[in-house]
Structure formats: C-alpha cells, structure tokens
C-alpha positions, 0 to 999 in steps of 0.5 A: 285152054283145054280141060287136059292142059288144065289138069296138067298145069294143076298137077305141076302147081300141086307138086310145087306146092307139096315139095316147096312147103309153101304156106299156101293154098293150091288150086287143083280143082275143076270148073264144078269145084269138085275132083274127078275119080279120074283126077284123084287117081293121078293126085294120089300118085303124086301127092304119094310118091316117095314113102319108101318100097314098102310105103312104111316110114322108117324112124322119122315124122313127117306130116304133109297137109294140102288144103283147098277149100273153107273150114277144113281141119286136121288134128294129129296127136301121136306118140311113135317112133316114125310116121308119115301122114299125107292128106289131102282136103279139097272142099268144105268143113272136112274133118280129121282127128288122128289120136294114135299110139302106135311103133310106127305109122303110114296114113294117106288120106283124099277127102274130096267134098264137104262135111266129110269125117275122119276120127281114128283112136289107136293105143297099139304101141308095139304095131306098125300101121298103115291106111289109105282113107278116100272119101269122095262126096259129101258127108261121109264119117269115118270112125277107127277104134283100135287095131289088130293084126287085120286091120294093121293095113287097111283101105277105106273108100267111101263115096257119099253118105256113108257111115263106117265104124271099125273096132278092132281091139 
C-alpha cells in the first residue's frame, strides 16, 4: 500500500472516531510509530474543524480526547460557562493537567511523542482564553500560570527537550 494511501485511510479512520465517540483507540501513526510535521498539519485540521468563526465556544463544554499510545493522561478541572478542549496524544506517558477558572475556554492540544508535560493553572473568572499547545518529540514540559490580556490567546510549539514556563498574572 502506498505511504499517501495510508495517510488517507488513517485520516478517515481518525474522523470516524472523533465523531462517532468511539470508546477506542485509533491508529493514525506511520511505520516509525511517530507523526510527521507534514501528518500533524493535516490531523489538527481535522481534529479542529467545527469550533466555530472565531474558534471560541460559545455557553457549552465539550471535551474531545484521542489517545494513541501507553501511560498517557489528561486531567481537566474547570469552573466556566463554556469550553472546548480538543487534544490529541500520540505516544507514551504524555501528561495534561488543565485546572482552569475562567468565563470561557478554547484549548487544542497535539502531543506527539513520549514524556511530554502540559500543566496550566488559571483563576481569571472574567477572561475568555484561548491555546493551541503542539509538542513534537520527547520530554517536552509545558507550565501555565495565570492569564492576561497577552496571554488571553496564545500558541505554543515545542520541538523536543524543551522547558516553558509562563506567568502572567
């Protein structure tokens, strides 16, 4: 089978599982066992499709997780009027802790690799927020401390042994 044949039919098996809410893994990885930046590109269009114009929910929670891999895990604590997480974990031991108490939020987040972090700690009632967290390779850590009016939407791409701490109070 070719690679492109096989990225194609990964694709449909990843939208069938996104929107069916299967209770199941699906397999979208490569031969290595590892996504290419070219193969994030088109998952995030696809895992982000439907949020909306401006990309902000709007009163409603809704959390969509895909794992593939051993060990991952997500925790998302919230007290908010609407919110939308969408992430993605493909690997091992990757970690996500969102603890957030904000008006809304809108969070998309790719791990892709082993023993990546995400910890984010937010108490900004009256904010909307919104990220897009990407870490490719392994061991990537990710800390989020508070928000404000230049952190209110933020992007973050990491790319292998990296450390990040924000504070923004």
């Amino acid at each position: 089978m070719k690679p492109s044949t096989k990225i194609i039919l990964s694709v449909c098996m990843l939208i069938f599982g996104v929107y069916s809410f299967v209770n199941g893994q699906v397999s979208v990885e490569n031969e290595e066992g590892v996504l290419t930046e070219e193969e994030l590109v088109g998952l995030e269009e696809v895992l982000f499709i439907g949020s909306g114009a401006s990309g902000s929910p709007t009163a409603y929670n809704e959390v969509y997780i895909e794992q593939v891999g051993s060990g991952n895990w997500v925790e998302i604590t919230s007290n908010t009027n609407g919110n939308l997480a969408q992430i993605y974990q493909n690997g091992g031991e990757n970690q996500i802790l969102l603890s957030l108490n904000t008006n809304n939020f809108f969070h998309q987040i790719i791990q892709n690799g082993n023993s990546n972090q995400i910890f984010e700690f937010t108490n900004s009632p009256s904010m909307n927020i919104e990220a897009l967290y990407n870490q490719t390779g392994d061991n990537n850590a990710l800390f989020v401390h508070g928000r404000n009016s230049l952190s209110e939407k933020i992007t973050v791409n990491m790319s292998g042994d990296q450390t990040l701490i924000i504070r923004s109070y």
